[in-house]
C-alpha positions, 0 to 999 in steps of 0.5 A, a space after each residue: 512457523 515451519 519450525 513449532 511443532 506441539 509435540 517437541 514444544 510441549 516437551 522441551 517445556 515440561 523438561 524445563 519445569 513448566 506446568 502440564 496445565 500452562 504449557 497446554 495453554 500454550 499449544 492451544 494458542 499456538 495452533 490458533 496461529 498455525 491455523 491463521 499462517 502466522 509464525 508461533 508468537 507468544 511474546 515480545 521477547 519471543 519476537 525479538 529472537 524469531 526477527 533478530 531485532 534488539 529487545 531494548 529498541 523494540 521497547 523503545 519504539 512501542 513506549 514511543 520514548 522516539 521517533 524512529 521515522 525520518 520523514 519528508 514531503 512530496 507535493 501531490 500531483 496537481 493539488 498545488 501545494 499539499 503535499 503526502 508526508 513520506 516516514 522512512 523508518 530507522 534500518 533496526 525497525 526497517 528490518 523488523 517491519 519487513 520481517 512482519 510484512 514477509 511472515 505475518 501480513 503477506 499470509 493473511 488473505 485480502 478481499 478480492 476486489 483489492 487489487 494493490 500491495 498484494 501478489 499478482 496485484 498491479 495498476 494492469 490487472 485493476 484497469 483490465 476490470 473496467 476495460 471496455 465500460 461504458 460508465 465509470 464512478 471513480 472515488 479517492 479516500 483522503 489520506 488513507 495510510 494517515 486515517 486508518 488507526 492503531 485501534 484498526 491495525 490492532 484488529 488485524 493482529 487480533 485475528 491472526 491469534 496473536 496474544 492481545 498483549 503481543 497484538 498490541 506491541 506488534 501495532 505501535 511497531 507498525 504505526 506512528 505518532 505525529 502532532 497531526 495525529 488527532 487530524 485523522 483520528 475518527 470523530 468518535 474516538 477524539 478526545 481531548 489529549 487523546 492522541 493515536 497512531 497511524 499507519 506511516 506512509 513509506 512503511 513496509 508494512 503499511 501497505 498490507 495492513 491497510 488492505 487488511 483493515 479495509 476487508 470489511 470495507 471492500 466487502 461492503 462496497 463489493 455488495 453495494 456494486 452488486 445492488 447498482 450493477 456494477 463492478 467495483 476494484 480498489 487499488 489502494 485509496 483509488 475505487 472504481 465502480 463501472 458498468 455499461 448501463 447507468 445514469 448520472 442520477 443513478 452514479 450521484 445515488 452511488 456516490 452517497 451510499 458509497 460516502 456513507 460507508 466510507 464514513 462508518 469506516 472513519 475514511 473520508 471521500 476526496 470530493 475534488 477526485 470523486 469522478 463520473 466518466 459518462 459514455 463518450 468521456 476520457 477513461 483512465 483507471 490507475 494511469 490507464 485508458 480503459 476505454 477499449 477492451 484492452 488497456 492502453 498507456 496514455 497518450 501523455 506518457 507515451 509523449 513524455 517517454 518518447 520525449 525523453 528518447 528523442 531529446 537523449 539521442 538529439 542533443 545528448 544524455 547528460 545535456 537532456 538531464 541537465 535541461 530537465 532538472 534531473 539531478 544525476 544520470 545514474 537516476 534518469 537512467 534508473 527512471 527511463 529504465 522504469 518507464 520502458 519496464 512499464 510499457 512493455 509490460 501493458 503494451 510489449 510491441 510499443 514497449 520493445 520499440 522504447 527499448 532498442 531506442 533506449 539501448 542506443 542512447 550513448 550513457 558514458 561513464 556513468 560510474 561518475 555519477 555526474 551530479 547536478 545543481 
């Protein structure tokens, strides 16, 4: 973006025999998206060279003539057996999607209530929005990566200026086709044989669009918590209202009115995760006790943490991952390491205290790599 400017643009295009008239065109719509703080994009070729991505693969992927996900499940946490697909795209569309994300999408401003995929933004600072409450309303949106649409995503790259034509390639580069793809589709733009993609969960830029799209969204539950008197976070499908004074009538109102806008955005509310917390009831919000003015770690991961602290250094580190199911001690590593990061970074006494444990633990070699079976 740094690198376009109108004047030595206009220029090297009249010397190349462009019209006065065309190449005008081409700066006004080009200091539309300096305006918006994306790159200058006129074309899909143009894209191909800023992105160092091969041309034939990009169109590939927009004819969507394959599937350039390799996909995989993982079982939601206490659902049984449903299951969030996970898409990892290939590493040519991999590259491409993040150059997206780094020079388009991590530009564009989100709503102030979203408090997930964005800088600054992490489970700490959206649980420290409800610390203290004494209420909390808590709504989880069904599939929310699968139910948010190529039509949706193809605004957000509308309002950066881009060319329609370009803001449509740049849409199927960002979203997928797959055979549930009518599953999630909006009720009015189902149609028979119609099918249109979706944002892929385990997309880089995934993320992002998604709290783009749902700008209008957050504003419009911003307001309806302003009428009830409450605050209102979202941190990715998870949204929080709380306050201090309520009622259960009251927060079912709530429930409803919030429901109906989600509806009219073509999201559905997860009824078997739609939560009142009243005043003397368990209050976590992203993983976090909320019920003090200050965020604290659970007590169910502070005991598996110091579980895996104790059991390390008891009976050893390579028996503890057996035991547990671990399948190397290269990834227990990695994995406890998180664990600690983590707690230091909402609790640092308590997380420093994990850490000299953790820097006693006997590893050995773990160059090795020990697999287990």
């Amino acid at each position: 973006m740094s690198n376009w400017t109108p004047h030595s643009f206009r220029d090297r295009a009249i010397a190349k025999g462009c019209s006065e008239d065309f190449v005008e065109q081409l700066v006004v719509a080009g200091e539309r998206m300096r305006a918006q703080r994306v790159p200058v994009v006129f074309t899909l070729r143009h894209l191909t060279l800023l992105s160092d991505t091969p041309h034939g693969f990009i169109e590939s992927v927009i004819k969507r003539s394959h599937d350039p996900y390799v996909t995989f499940n993982l079982t939601k946490k206490g659902f049984g057996k449903t299951y969030r697909q996970i898409s990892i795209p290939s590493p040519p569309l991999l590259k491409l999607q993040r150059w997206i994300h780094k020079n388009i999408l991590s530009t564009q401003n989100t709503h102030a209530s979203s408090t997930a995929y964005a800088k600054g933004c992490d489970p700490l600072r959206n649980a420290r929005i409800h610390a203290g409450a004494r209420w909390l309303v808590k709504m989880d949106i069904t599939d929310f990566f699968e139910a948010i649409s190529e039509r949706q995503v193809y605004k957000v790259f509308e309002s950066c200026a881009f060319p329609p034509l370009l803001s449509f390639q740049l849409t199927k580069l960002c979203t997928r086709l797959s055979k549930d793809s009518l599953k999630y589709l909006n009720p009015r733009w189902r149609q028979k044989g119609n099918r249109v993609g979706h944002l892929p969960q385990g997309a880089p830029t995934s993320p992002m669009l998604a709290n783009l799209v749902c700008t209008g969204l957050d504003a419009s539950l911003f307001e309806l918590s302003k009428q009830y008197s409450c605050v209102y976070s979202r941190y990715a499908d998870d949204i929080v209202f709380s306050t201090n004074e309520f009622t259960k009538e009251r927060a079912g109102t709530l429930i409803h009115e919030a429901s109906k806008l989600l509806g009219s955005m073509g999201f559905r509310r997860n009824r078997q995760k739609t939560q009142v917390c009243p005043p003397g009831a368990r209050k976590i919000v992203t993983g976090l006790l909320v019920d003090r003015p200050e965020p604290r770690l659970s007590r169910q991961f502070r005991s598996s943490l110091e579980l895996h602290l104790f059991y390390s250094q008891k009976i050893g580190v390579l028996e503890h991952c057996k035991h547990r199911k671990f399948r190397s001690l290269f990834g227990f590593r990695a994995y406890l390491h998180g664990l600690i990061t983590y707690a230091e970074h909402v609790t640092p006494s308590y997380g420093a205290e994990c850490r000299t444990r953790f820097d006693s633990i006997e590893w050995g070699n773990l160059s090795q790599f020990p697999l287990f079976s």
